[in-house]
C-alpha positions in Angstrom: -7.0 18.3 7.8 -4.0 19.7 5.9 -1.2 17.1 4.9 2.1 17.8 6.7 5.2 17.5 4.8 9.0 17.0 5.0 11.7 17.0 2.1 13.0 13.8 0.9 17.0 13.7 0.4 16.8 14.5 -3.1 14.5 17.9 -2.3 10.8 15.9 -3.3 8.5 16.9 -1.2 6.4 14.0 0.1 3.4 14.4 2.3 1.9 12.4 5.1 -1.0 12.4 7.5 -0.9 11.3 11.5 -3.9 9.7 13.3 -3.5 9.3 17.0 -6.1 8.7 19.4 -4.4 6.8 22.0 -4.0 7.3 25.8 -1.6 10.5 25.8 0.3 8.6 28.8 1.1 5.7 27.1 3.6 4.5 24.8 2.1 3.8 20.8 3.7 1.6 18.7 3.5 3.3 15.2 1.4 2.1 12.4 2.4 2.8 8.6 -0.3 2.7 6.1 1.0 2.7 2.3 -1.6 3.0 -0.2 -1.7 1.4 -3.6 -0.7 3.1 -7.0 -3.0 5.5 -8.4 -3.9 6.7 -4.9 -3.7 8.6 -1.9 -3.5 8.0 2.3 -7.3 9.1 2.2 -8.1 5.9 0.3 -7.5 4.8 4.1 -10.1 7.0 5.4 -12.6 4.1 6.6 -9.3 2.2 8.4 -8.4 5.3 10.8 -11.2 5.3 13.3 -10.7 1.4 14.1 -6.6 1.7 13.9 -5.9 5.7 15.6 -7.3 4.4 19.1 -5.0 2.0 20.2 -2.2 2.8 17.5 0.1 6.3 16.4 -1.8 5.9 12.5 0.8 7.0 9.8 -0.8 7.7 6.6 2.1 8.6 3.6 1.0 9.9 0.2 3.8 7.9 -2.1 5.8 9.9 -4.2 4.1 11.4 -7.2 -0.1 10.6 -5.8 -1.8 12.9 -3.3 0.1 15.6 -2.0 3.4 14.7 -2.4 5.7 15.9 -5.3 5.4 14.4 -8.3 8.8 13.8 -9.3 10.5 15.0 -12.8 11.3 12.2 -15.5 15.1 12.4 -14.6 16.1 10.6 -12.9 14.4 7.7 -13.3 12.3 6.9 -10.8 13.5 3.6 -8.4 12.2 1.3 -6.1 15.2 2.3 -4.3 13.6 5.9 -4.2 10.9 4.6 -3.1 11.8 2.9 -0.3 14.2 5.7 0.5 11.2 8.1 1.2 10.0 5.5 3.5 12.9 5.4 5.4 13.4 9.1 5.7 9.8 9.8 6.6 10.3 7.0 10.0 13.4 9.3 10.5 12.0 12.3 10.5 9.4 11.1 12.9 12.0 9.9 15.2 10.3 6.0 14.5 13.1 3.2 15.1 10.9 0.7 13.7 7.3 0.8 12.6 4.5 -2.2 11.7 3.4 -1.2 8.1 0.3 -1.9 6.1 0.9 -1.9 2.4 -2.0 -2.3 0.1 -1.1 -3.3 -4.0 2.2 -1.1 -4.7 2.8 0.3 -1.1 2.8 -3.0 -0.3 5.9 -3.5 -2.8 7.5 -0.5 -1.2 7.2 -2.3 2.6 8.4 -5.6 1.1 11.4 -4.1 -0.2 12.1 -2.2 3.2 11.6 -5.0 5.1 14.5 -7.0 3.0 16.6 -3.7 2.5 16.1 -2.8 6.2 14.7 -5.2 8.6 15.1 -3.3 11.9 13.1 -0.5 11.0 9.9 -3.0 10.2 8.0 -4.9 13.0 5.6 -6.1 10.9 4.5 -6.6 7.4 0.6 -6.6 6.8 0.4 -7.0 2.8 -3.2 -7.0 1.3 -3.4 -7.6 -2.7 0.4 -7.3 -3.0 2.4 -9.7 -5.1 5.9 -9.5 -5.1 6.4 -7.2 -8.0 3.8 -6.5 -11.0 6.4 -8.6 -13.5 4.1 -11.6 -14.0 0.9 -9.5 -14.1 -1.4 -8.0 -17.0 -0.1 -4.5 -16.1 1.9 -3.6 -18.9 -1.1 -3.5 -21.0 -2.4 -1.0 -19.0 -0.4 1.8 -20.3 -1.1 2.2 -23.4 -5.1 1.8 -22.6 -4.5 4.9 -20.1 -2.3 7.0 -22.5 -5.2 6.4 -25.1 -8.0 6.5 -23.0 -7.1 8.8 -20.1 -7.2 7.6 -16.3 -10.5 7.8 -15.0 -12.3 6.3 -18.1 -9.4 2.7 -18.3 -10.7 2.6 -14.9 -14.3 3.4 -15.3 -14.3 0.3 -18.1 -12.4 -1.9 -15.7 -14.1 -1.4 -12.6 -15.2 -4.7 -12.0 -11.6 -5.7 -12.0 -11.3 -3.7 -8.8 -14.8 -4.0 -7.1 -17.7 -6.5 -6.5 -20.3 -4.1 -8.8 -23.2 -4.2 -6.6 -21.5 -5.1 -3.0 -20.6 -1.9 -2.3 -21.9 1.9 -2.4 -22.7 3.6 -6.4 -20.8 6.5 -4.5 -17.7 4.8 -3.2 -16.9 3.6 -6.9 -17.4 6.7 -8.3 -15.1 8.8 -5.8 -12.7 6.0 -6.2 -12.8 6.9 -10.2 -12.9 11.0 -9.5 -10.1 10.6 -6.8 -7.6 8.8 -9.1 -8.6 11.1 -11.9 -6.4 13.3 -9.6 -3.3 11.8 -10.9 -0.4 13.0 -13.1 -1.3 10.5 -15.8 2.8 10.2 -17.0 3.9 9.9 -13.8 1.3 7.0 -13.1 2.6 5.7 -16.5 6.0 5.9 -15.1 5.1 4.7 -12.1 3.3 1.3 -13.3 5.8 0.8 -15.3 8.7 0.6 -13.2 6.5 -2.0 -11.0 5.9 -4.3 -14.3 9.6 -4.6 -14.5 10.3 -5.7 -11.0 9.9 -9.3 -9.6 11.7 -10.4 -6.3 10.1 -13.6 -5.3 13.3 -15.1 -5.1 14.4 -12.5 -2.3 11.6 -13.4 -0.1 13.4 -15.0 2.3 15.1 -12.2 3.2 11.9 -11.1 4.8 12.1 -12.1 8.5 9.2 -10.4 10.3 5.9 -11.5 11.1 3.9 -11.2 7.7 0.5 -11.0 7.1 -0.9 -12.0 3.8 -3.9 -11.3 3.1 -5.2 -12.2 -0.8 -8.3 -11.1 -2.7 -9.9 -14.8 -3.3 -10.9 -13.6 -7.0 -7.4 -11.6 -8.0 -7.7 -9.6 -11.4 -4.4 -7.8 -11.2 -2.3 -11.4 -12.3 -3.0 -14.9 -11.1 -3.6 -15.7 -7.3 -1.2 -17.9 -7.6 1.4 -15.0 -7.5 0.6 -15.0 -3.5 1.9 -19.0 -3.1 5.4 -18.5 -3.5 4.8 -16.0 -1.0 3.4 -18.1 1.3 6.0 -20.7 0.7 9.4 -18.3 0.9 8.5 -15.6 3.6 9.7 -17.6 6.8 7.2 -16.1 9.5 4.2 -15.7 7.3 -0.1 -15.9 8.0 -2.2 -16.1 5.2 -5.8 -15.1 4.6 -8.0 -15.0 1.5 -11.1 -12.7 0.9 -13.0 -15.6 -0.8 -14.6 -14.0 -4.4 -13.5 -10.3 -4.3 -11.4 -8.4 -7.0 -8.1 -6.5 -6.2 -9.4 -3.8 -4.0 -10.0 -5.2 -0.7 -9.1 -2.3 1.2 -11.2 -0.1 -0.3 -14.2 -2.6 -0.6 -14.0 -4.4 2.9 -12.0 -1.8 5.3 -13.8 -3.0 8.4 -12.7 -6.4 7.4 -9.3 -5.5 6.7 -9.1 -3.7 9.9 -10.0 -6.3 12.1 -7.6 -8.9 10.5 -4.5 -6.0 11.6 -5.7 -5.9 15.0 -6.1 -9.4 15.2 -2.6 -10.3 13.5 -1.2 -7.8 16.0 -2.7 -8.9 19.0 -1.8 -12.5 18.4 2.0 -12.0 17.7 2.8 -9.1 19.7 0.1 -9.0 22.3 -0.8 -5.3 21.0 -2.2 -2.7 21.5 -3.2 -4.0 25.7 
């Protein structure tokens, strides 16, 4: 299915993707799915058919990955920005408020909504996201991908992302073709910006129910990035995936899928 779009207030386009199954007579609360950097909404493909029936599934492609605009070097690119399309995107869907999913970087995006705007987010349901990439390994990503190109930093790395012989030959290699995709100096620019950024000591500021779900063997910075997490986000649940690298989502989506529902369920009696 073709992405539909709208124009973010400084003329980007950013595209998104809607998934609802539920009863066409009743109310949906709306679910937000942000997907991590160097990807796309369709990295949530195996989440939609246990999410869509019982919830209004919004999938966006961030700014600069899948079908939305890649945006020129100037301006610089913001979490601000970022956040911004966020916003605008629930607007233009007429969405007061939304419960979001963010995976690795989208997750960074809904954190910072959630501080910067707390009406507009029910929930927070964070999986693999730290607050910030500051005290991570990241930087020395960049000049690995420059050098190397995208898909073959990633290739080499793989086992930093998935447990090697746990899931299908032909996941990880779509995984690698898919991010291939990418405008490798806008991921530079993108990655970069997140290195930069660190606001554990703003975490208060999040007040809603917050999900926090941690891969058990981290290899994007130190699990112990998640604690002050734990500690500082007032309404918080957390859950680790005991031995698995960074990408959870993509490695365990039934899993995943099961913990929203679950987290939803118990704190806001969703979806019946």
């Amino acid at each position: 299915m073709a992405a539909s779009t709208f124009t973010a207030s400084d003329g980007n386009r950013i595209a998104y993707h809607i998934d609802d199954h539920t009863d066409p007579w009743k109310p949906a609360a709306t679910l937000l799915l942000l997907h991590a950097a160097m990807g796309h909404s369709r990295r949530f493909y195996g989440w939609v058919p246990g999410l869509s029936r019982d919830y209004r599934v919004v999938r966006m492609d961030l700014r600069g990955h899948g079908d939305s605009q890649v945006q020129t070097e100037t301006p610089a690119l913001s979490m601000d920005r970022l956040v911004a399309d966020v916003s605008e995107l629930l607007d233009h869907l007429g969405c007061p408020s939304a419960h979001i999913v963010g995976n690795s970087a989208g997750g960074y995006v809904a954190q910072n909504l959630a501080m910067k705007s707390p009406a507009r987010v029910a929930s927070l349901m964070l999986f693999g996201s730290t607050p910030g990439l500051k005290n991570s390994q990241a930087a020395t990503w960049l000049p690995r991908v420059a050098k190397e190109g995208l898909r073959a930093f990633l290739a080499d790395t793989i086992s930093d992302r998935f447990p090697i012989g746990k899931v299908p030959e032909g996941l990880v290699t779509w995984f690698l073709d898919e991010a291939a995709k990418n405008d490798t100096a806008f991921i530079g620019r993108f990655i970069g910006l997140m290195t930069t950024l660190d606001w554990s000591d703003r975490l208060g500021e999040i007040k809603c129910p917050t999900l926090i779900v941690m891969p058990g063997g981290e290899t994007v910075g130190s699990i112990k990035n998640y604690d002050v997490m734990i500690e500082r986000i007032p309404d918080s649940q957390a859950i680790a995936y005991e031995g698995m690298p960074h990408n959870i989502c993509d490695a365990a989506p039934d899993r995943c899928v099961a913990d929203v529902l679950a987290f939803l369920r118990w704190r806001f009696g969703e979806p019946r």
